[in-house]
C-alpha positions in Angstrom: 232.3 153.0 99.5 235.6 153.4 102.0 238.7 154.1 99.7 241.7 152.4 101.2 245.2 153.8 100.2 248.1 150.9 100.2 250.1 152.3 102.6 247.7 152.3 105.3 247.7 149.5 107.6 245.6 146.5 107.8 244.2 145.9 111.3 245.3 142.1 112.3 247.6 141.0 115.2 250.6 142.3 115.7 253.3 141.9 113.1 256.5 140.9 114.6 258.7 139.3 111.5 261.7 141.6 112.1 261.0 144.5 109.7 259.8 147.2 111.5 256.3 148.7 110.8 258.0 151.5 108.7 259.9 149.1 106.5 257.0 147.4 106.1 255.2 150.3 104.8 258.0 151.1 102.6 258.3 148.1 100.8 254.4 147.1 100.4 253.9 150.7 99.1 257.1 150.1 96.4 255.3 146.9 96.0 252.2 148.6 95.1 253.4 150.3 92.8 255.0 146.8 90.9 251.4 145.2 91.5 249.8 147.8 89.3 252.7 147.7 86.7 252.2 143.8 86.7 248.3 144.0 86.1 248.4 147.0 83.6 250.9 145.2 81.7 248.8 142.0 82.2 245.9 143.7 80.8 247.2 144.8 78.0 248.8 141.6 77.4 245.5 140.3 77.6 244.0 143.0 74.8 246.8 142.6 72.3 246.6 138.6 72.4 242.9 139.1 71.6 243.3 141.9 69.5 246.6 141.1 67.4 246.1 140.6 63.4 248.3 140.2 60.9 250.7 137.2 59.3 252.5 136.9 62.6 248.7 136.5 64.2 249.2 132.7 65.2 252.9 133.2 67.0 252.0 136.6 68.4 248.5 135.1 69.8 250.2 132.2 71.5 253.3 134.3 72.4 251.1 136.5 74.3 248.9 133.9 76.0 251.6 132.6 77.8 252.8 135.8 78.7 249.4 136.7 80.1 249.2 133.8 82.1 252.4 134.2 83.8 251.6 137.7 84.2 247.8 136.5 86.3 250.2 134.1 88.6 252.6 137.0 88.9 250.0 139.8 90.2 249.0 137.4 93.0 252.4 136.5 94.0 253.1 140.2 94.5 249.9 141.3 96.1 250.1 138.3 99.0 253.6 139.5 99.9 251.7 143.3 100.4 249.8 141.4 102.3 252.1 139.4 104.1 253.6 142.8 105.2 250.3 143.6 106.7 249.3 145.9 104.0 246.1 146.0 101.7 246.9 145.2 98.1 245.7 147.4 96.0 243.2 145.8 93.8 240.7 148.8 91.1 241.5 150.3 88.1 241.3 153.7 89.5 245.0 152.3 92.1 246.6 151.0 89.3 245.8 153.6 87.3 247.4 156.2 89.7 250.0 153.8 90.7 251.0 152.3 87.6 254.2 153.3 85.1 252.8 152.0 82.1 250.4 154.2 80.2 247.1 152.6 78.5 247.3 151.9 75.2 243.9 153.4 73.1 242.7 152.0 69.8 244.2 148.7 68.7 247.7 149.0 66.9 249.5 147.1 64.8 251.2 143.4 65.9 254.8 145.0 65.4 253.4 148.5 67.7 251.7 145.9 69.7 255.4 144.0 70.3 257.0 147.2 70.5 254.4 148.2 73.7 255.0 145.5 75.3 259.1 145.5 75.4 258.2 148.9 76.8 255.8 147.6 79.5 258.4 145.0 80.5 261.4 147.1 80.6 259.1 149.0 83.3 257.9 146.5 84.8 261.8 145.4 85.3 262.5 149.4 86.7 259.9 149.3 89.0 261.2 146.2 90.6 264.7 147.1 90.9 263.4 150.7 92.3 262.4 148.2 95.4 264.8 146.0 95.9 267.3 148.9 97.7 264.7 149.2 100.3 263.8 145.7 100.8 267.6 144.8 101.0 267.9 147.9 103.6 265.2 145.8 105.7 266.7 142.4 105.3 263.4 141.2 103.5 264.8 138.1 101.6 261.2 137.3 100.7 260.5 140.0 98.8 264.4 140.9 97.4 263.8 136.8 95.7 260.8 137.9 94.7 261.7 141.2 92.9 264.7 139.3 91.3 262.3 136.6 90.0 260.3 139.4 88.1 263.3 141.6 87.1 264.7 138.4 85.8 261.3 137.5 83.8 260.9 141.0 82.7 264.2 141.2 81.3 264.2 138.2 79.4 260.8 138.5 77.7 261.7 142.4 76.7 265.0 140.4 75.0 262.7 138.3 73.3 260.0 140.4 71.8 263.2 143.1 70.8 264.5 140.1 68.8 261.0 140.0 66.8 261.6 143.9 65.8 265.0 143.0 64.2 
């Protein structure tokens, strides 16, 4: 099995959007790295909604299905503007494992360690983006600059939220 690295470059037609092939590289590979903060902190999203007991169980359960779902439109946003680039999107376990800010959670903790996890995961989620947006500004990439704001936005507010359940 080939092992494709996301800064290599996809072969297709020539790219000719106005960002040079070097600012392209730049921001799919920053965008890499968001894509496999986005689906690590999807997946454990995912876990804990499964996972999460306790007398919060109902709020926390539905709290954390919607946040999955916005999190599984919010990994393919991201990877199709890698691709749009003219980058592959990183897409194993094994990328986002070496890509990816968030560390794995083991066992199954607690709904208010669960919470706590996940402000975490956001608030990195959040860095990540804004570690991009320099360059993509740098390259004139509106796309991308609206679509880091959208997540630093998102990320933001749902780390606000789930801190307001651990007052």
């Amino acid at each position: 099995m080939s092992k494709q690295k996301p800064s290599k470059e996809a072969p297709s037609a020539k790219i000719d959007i106005g960002i040079d092939k070097t600012g392209r590289k730049n921001i799919a590979d920053g965008l890499s790295r968001l894509l496999a903060d986005e689906y690590t902190l999807y997946l454990k999203t995912h876990n804990f909604h499964w996972n999460v007991t306790g007398p919060m169980f109902n709020t926390l359960h539905l709290m954390f299905e919607g946040h999955y779902m916005e999190s599984a439109t919010a990994v393919d946003l991201v990877a199709e503007r890698i691709r749009a680039l003219g980058f592959p999107a990183p897409g194993t376990y094994k990328q986002y494992a070496a890509l990816s800010s968030i560390p794995e959670t083991d066992g199954v903790p607690e709904a208010m360690e669960m919470v706590r996890l996940l402000v975490k995961g956001h608030e990195a989620c959040a860095k990540t983006a804004r570690s991009i947006f320099g360059t993509a500004e740098q390259a004139a990439d509106e796309p991308t600059c609206d679509l880091l704001t959208q997540r630093m936005q998102l990320h933001e507010k749902t780390a606000w939220m789930l801190r307001s359940l651990l007052e």
